[in-house]
C-alpha positions in Angstrom: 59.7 87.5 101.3 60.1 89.7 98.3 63.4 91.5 97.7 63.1 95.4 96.4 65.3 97.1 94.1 67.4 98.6 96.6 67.5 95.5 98.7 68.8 93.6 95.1 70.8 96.6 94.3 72.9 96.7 97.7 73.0 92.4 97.5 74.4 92.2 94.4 76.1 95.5 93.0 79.8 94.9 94.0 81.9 98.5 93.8 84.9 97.6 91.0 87.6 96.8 93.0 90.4 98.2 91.2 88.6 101.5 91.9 88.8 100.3 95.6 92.1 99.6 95.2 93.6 102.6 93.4 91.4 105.2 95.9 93.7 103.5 98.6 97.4 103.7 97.0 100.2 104.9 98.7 102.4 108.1 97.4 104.4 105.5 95.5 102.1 103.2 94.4 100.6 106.8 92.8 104.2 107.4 91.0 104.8 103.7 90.0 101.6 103.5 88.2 102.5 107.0 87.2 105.7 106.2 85.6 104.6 102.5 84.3 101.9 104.3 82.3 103.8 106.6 80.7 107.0 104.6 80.2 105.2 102.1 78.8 104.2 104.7 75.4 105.1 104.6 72.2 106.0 108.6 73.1 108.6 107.2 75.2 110.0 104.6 73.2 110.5 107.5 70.3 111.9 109.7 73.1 114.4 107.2 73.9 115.0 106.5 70.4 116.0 110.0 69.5 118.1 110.7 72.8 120.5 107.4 72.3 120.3 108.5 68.2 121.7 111.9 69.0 124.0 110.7 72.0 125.9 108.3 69.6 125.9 111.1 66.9 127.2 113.4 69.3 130.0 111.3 70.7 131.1 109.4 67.6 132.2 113.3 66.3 129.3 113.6 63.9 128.7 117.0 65.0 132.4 119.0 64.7 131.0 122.0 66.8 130.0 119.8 69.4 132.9 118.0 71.5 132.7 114.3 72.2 131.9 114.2 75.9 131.7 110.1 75.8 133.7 108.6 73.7 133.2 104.9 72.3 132.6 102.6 74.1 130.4 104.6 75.5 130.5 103.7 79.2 128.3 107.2 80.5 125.7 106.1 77.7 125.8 102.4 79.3 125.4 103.2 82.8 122.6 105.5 82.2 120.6 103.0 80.3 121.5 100.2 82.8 120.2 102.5 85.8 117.2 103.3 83.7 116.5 100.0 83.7 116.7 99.0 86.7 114.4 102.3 87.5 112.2 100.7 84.9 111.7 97.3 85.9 110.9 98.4 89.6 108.8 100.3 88.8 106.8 97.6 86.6 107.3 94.9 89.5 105.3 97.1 91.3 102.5 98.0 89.1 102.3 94.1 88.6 102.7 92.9 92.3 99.5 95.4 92.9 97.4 94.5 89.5 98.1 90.6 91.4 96.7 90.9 94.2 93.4 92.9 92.4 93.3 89.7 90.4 93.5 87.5 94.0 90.7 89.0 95.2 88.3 89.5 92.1 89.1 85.5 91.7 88.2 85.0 95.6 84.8 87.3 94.8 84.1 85.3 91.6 84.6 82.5 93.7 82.3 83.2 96.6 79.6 84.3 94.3 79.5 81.5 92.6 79.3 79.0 95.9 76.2 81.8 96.4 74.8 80.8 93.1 75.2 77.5 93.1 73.3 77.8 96.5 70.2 79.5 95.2 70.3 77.9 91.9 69.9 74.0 93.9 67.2 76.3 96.1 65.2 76.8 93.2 65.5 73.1 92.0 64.0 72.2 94.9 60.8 74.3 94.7 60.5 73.3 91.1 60.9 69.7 92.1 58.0 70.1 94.8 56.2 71.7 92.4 56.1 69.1 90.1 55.9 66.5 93.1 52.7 67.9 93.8 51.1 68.5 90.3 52.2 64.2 89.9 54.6 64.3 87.9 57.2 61.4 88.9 60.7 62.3 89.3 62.0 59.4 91.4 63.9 58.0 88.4 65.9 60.9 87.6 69.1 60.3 89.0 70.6 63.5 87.9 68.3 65.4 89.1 68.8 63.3 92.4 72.7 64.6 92.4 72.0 68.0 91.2 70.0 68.7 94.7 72.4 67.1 97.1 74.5 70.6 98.5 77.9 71.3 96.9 80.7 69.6 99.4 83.0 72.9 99.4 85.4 71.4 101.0 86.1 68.2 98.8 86.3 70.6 96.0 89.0 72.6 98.0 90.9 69.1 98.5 90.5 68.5 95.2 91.9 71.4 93.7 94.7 71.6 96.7 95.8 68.5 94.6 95.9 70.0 91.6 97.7 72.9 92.6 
């Protein structure tokens, strides 16, 4: 039976899952990813960088019009960077625990498309093989061959790598 273009198209044309994925997001998963891409700029490094500059260069009486308003050591200057950190980090742990999960199931795609390759791939050994049975050519000594047609033991492989892991 032949296959058409639409029939190959709809088979084998899998929709990106991280577009799946980000089409579906809640509010904040939205303002996670939000935030982790635009802390995680160079624009926001050099915006912290000149904030914490001109913090210290306020409160360390650089600026004799302008009164200290946290003197050293600091301890408003601490807090706020500890609480932006935490902020931070969440944030990332987020954006991370959902970019996992994207890789989870592109692997378990990846996965199942290859156990349907391998599948047509031995299917097509075989006609080749009767093929060449019935043209004469001899293949009852090729013991790789031989292996190569037996079906893949999914399950033995799943042992095997239950092992591993």
């Amino acid at each position: 039976m032949a296959m058409t273009t639409s029939d190959f198209t709809s088979r084998h044309v899998i929709r990106s899952l991280k577009a799946k994925y980000k089409a579906r997001r809640r509010p904040a998963e939205k303002i996670a990813d939000w935030l982790t891409f635009h802390f995680g700029s160079t624009t926001f490094l050099f915006f912290n960088v000149v904030f914490f500059i001109f913090w210290l260069f306020i409160n360390t009486g650089n600026f004799p019009f302008i009164q200290p308003f946290d003197p050293y050591p600091f301890g408003l200057l601490t807090t706020i960077v500890s609480l932006e950190a935490i902020v931070l980090s969440i944030f990332v742990l987020i954006s991370q625990n959902r970019a996992s999960k994207i890789d989870d199931l592109r692997e378990e795609i990846d996965l199942q498309i290859d156990i349907i390759t391998e599948s047509e791939v031995t299917k097509l050994m075989k006609l080749v093989t009767l093929y060449l049975q019935k043209n004469g050519v001899d293949l009852s000594q090729d013991k790789e061959l031989e292996e190569m047609l037996k079906p893949i033991n999914e399950s033995k492989i799943e042992k095997s790598l239950e092992k591993q892991v």
